[in-house]
C-alpha positions as CSV (number, residue, x, y, z in Angstrom):
1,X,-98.1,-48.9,34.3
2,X,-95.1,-50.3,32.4
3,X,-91.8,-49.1,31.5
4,X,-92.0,-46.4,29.1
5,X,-89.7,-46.6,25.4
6,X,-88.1,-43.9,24.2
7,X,-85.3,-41.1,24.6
8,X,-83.8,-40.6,28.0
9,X,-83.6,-37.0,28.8
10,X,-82.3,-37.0,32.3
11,X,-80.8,-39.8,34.9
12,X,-81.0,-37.9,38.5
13,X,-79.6,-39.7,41.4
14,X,-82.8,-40.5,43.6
15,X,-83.0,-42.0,47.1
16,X,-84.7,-45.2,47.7
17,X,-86.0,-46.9,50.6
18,X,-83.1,-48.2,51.8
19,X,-80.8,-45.0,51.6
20,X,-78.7,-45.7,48.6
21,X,-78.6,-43.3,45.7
22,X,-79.7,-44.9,42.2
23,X,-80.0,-43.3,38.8
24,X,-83.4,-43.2,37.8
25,X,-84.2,-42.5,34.2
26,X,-86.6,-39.6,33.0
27,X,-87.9,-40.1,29.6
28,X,-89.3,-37.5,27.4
29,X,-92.9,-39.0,27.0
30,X,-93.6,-40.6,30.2
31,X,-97.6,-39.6,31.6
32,X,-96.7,-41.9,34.6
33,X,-93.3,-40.6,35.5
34,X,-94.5,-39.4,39.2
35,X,-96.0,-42.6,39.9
36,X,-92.9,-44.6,38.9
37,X,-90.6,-42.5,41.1
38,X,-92.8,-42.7,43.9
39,X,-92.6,-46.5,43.7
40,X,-88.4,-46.1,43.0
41,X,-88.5,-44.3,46.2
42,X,-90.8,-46.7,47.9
43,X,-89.0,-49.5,47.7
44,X,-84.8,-50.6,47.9
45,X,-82.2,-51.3,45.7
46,X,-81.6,-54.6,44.4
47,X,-78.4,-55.1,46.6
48,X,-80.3,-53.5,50.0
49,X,-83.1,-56.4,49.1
50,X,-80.4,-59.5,48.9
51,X,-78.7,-58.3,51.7
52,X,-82.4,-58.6,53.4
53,X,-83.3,-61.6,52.6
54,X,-79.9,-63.6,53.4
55,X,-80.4,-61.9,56.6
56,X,-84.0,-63.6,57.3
57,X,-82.5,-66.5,56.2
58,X,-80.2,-67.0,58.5
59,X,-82.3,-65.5,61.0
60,X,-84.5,-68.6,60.5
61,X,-82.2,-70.5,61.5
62,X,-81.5,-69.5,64.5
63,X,-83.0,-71.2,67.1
64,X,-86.0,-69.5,69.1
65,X,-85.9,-67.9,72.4
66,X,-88.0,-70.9,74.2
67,X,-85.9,-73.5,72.7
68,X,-82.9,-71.3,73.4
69,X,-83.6,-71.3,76.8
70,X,-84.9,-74.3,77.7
71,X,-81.5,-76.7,76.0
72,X,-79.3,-74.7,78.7
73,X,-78.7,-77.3,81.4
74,X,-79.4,-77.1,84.8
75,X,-77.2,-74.5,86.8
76,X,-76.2,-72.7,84.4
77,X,-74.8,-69.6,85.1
78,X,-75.4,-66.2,83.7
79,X,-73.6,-62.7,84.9
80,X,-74.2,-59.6,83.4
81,X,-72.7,-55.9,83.8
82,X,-74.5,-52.4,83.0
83,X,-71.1,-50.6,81.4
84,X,-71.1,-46.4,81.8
85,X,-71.7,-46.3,78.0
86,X,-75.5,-47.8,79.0
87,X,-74.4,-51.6,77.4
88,X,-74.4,-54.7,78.9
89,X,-71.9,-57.1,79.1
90,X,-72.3,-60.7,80.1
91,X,-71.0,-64.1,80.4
92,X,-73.2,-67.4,80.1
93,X,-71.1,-70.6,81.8
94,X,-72.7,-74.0,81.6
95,X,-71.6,-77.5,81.4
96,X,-67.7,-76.8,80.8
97,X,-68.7,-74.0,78.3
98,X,-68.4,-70.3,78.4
99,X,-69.3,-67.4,76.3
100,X,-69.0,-63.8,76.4
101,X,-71.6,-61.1,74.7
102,X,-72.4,-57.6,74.7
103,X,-75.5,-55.9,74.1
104,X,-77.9,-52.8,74.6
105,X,-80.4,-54.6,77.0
106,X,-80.3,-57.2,79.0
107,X,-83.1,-59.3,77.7
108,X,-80.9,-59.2,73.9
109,X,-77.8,-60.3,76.2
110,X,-79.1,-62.9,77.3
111,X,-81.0,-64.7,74.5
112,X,-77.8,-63.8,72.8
113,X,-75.9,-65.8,75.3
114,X,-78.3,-68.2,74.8
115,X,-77.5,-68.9,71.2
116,X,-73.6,-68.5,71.0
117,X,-73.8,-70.9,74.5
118,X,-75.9,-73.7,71.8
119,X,-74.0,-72.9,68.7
120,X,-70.6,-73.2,70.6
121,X,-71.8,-76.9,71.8
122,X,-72.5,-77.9,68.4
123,X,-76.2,-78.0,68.8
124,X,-78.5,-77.1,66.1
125,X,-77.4,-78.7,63.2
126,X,-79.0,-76.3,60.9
127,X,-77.5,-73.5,61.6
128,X,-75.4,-71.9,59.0
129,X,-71.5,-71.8,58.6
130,X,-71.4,-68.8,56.9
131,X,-71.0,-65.1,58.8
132,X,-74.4,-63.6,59.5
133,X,-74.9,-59.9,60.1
134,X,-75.3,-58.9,64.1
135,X,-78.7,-58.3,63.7
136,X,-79.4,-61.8,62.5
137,X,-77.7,-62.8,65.7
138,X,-79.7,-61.0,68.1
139,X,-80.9,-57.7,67.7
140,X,-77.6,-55.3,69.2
141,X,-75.8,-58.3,70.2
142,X,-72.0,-59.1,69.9
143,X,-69.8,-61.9,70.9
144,X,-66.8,-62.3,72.0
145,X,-64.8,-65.6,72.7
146,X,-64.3,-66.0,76.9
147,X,-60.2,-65.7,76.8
148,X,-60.3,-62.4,74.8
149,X,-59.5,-59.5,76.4
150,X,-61.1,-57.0,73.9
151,X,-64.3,-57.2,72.6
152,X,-64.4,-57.9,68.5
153,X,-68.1,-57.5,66.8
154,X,-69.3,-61.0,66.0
155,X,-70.7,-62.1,63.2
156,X,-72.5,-65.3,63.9
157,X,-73.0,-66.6,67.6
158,X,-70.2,-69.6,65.9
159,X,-67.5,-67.4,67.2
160,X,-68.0,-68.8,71.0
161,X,-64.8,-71.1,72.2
162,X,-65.4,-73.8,74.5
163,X,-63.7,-74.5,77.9
């Protein structure tokens, strides 16, 4: 099933995958015209599907909950607070160096704190420099750095200050 040639008789705005409207292109002979749409609206938009994969990327490079974990040093200190609005807010302190999150569950908070607490000493040289979405963070994880008052949505855990 290829692209069919001819006369366009009608661009409707469709919805793909991702949510974004796109023109998609009736032409006047085209026996496979279902099948193509189903397949436009099957799959995303070519600027939804970049967005995805930088996100994986930089995901990747994250480091993993066990490694996370297990560079904290020993007593380390993590507190945490159930807000009324059902998030959690918490604060990871260890060796000199403290950083703030806030998340929907405490297991995301503190992985979270995890990370911005690594990335914020430097460790893991291959993580990246530029902003990654929150969800590449953690899933429903922000920072913010430990002498701000109000919370700001973090990009990448490298927003963490040191103490």
């Amino acid at each position: 099933m290829g692209v069919p040639s001819g006369e366009i008789v009608a661009r409707p705005m469709i919805a793909r995958a991702c949510g974004c409207l796109q023109e998609f292109q009736h032409y006047a002979v085209d026996k496979y015209r279902e099948q193509r749409k189903a397949k436009f609206q099957k799959t995303r938009c070519p600027t939804c599907v970049a967005k995805l994969v930088e996100e994986q990327r930089i995901a990747a490079t994250l480091p993993k909950k066990g490694e996370a974990f297990k560079a904290l040093p020993a007593e380390t200190a993590i507190t945490m607070t159930r807000k009324a609005d059902g998030t959690w807010a918490g604060t990871l302190t260890g060796a000199g160096t403290k950083v703030d999150a806030v998340g929907e569950g405490p297991q995301g908070l503190t992985l979270a704190l995890a990370r911005f607490w690594l990335l914020a000493r430097g460790a893991g040289s291959n993580t990246p420099t530029t902003p990654a979405t929150p969800a590449a963070a953690a899933p429903a994880a922000q920072a913010t750095p430990a002498a701000q008052a109000t919370p700001a949505k973090a990009a990448a855990p490298t927003k963490a200050k040191t103490k």
